[in-house]
N, C-alpha and C positions, 0 to 999 in steps of 0.2 A: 690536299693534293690527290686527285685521281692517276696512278700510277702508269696506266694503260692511257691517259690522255696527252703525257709527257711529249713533246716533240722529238722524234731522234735523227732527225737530219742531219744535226748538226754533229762535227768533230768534236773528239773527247776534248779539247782545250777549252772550248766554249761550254756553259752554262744555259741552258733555258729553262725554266720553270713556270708553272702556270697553276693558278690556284684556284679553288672552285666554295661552292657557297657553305662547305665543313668549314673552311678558311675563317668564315667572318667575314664582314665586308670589309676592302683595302681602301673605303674611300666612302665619306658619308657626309655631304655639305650642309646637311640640316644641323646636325650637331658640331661643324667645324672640321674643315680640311683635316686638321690632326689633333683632332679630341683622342684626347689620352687610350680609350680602348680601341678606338681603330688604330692608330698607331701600333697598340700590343697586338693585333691583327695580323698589322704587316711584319712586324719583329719578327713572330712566330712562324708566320709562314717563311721570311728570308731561312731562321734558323733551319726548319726544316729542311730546303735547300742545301743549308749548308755556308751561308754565307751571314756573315754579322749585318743587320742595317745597317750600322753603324758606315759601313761600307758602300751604299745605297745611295742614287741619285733617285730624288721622286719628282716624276715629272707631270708637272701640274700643267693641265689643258682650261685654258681663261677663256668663254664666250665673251665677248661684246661686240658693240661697234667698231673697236678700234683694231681688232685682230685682222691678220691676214691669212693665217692657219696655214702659214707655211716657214714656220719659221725653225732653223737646224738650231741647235744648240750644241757645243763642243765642250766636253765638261772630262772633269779630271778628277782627281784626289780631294781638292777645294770647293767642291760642290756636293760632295757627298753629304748624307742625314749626319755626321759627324758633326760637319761645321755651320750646314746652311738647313734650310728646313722645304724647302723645295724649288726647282731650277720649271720656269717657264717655259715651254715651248711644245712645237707640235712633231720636234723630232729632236733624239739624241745621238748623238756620235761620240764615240771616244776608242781611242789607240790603247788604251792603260788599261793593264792589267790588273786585278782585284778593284774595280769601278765597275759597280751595278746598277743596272736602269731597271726601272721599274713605275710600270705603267698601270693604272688602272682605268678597268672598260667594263661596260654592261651594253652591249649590242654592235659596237663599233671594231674596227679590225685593228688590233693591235698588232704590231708584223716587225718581226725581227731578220733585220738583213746581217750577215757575215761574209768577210771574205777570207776564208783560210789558208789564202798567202800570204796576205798581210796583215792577220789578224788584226783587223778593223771592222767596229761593230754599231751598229745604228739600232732605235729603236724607235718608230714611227705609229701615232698614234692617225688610221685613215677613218675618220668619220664623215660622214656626209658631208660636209665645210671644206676639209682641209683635201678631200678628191676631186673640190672642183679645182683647186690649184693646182702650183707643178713641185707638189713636198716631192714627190719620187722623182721626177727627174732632177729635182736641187738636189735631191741624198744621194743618187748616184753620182752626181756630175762634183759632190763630195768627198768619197769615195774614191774616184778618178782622180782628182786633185790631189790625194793622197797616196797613189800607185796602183791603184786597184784598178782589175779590168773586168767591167760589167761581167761578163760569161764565167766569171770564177766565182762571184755571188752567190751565196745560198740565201734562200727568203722563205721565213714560215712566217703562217697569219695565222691567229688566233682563233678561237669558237667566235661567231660573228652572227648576226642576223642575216638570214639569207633571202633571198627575192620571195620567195615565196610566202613570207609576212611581213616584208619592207614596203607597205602601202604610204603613198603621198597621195595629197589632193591635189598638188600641182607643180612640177619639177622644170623651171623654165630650160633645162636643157637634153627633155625630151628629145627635141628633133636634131639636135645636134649630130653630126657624121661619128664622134668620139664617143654620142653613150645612146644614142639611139638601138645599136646592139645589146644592150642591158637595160632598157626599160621595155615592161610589158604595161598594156594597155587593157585593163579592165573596165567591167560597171562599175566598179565601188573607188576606181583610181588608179594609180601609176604604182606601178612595183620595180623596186629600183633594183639592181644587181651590184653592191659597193664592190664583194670583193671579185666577182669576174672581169669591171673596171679595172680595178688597179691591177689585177693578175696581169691585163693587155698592157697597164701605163709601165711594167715592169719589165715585157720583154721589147716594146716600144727604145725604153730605155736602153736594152742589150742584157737584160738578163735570159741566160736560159730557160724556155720553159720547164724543161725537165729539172729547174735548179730548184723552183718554186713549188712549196708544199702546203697544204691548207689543213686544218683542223676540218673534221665531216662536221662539226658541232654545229647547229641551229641554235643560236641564244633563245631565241622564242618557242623550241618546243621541249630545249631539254634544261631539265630542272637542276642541273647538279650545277648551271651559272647561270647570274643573273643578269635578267633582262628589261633594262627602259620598258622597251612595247610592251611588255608582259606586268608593268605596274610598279616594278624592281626601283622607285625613282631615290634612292637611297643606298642600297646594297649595288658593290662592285665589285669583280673577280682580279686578278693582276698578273700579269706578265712579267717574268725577274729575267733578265738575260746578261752575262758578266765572262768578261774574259778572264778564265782563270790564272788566278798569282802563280 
């Protein structure tokens, strides 16, 4: 954990933490979602934290065919690394105190929303797939269901790949009116802008802008997390966010 990278947006009741490549990787699919040393990976960096795994929901992100990369998950004490060994989906919610989410990412925007009236907490994983859906507006309209009113929202996003080395060969929603503002149009391809997208999809939603805070981190030029684009196709950083007991 780089100390000076820590998010401090948030109110002392909430938890965020974020770990970098001292860490060890939190996720390694060649050797096995939870082969024994990433696991002690992720123990270590919770403890560091300050919070038991044991405690820990891990949220596992499934590519295929059959995903829609929008899916909320509402998870409790029964879902934690205690009982189950990881909770599916492309967002996490939960009311409960002492329940930790914890996300692993190498390029994509991990982004922790709170609302500190209702201490209610999400943890959303925005990768290219799941920003063409409407994860953030399902997680606020979430949120709302639960008392919360978008403008009380606080939202930090993780170190992320940024436009300026997010090249595609072809982005069918270039010309689109909703991302046309965030693709640039090179010789070598399409440069996408995830998290200046979702920063729009968030006050779209009724979050404040001034509520919303971003990491300056470049996955792809800075080495202390790792990066897909940059060859990283094994090593992941993580994201621990938990409302404290």
């Amino acid at each position: 954990m780089i100390a000076s990278d820590q998010p401090i947006c948030f109110p002392p009741e909430v938890l965020v933490a974020l770990s970098s490549k001292s860490d060890g990787t939190m996720l390694d699919r060649a050797v096995g979602v939870h082969n024994g040393s990433v696991q002690s990976n992720r123990t270590a960096f919770c403890s560091q934290a300050g919070v038991d795994y044991g405690n820990v929901v891990f949220q596992r992100i499934v590519y295929d065919d059959t995903q829609t990369y929008d899916r909320i998950v509402e998870v409790g004490h029964a879902d934690t690394a205690r009982y189950v060994s990881e909770v599916r989906g492309d967002a996490l919610f939960t009311g409960t105190p002492g329940v930790g989410l914890l996300l692993p990412v190498a390029d994509c925007v991990a982004t922790v929303v709170y609302d500190p009236v209702h201490q209610s907490l999400a943890l959303l994983h925005l990768g290219r797939h799941s920003s063409l859906t409407t994860l953030i507006t399902k997680t606020i309209d979430l949120f709302t269901r639960h008392g919360s009113d978008p403008a009380d929202l606080l939202v930090w996003m993780s170190p992320n790949i940024h436009q300026s080395h997010y090249r595609m060969d072809y982005f069918d929603q270039a010309d689109t009116p909703e991302w046309q503002p965030f693709v640039s149009r090179r010789k070598d391809g399409l440069y996408i802008d995830l998290q200046g997208h979702n920063r729009q999809q968030f006050v779209k939603a009724g979050v404040r802008d001034m509520h919303i805070y971003s990491s300056p981190h470049n996955t792809a030029e800075h080495n202390d997390y790792f990066s897909h684009s940059q060859g990283d196709t094994t090593g992941r950083f993580a994201v621990l966010a938990m409302i404290k007991p």
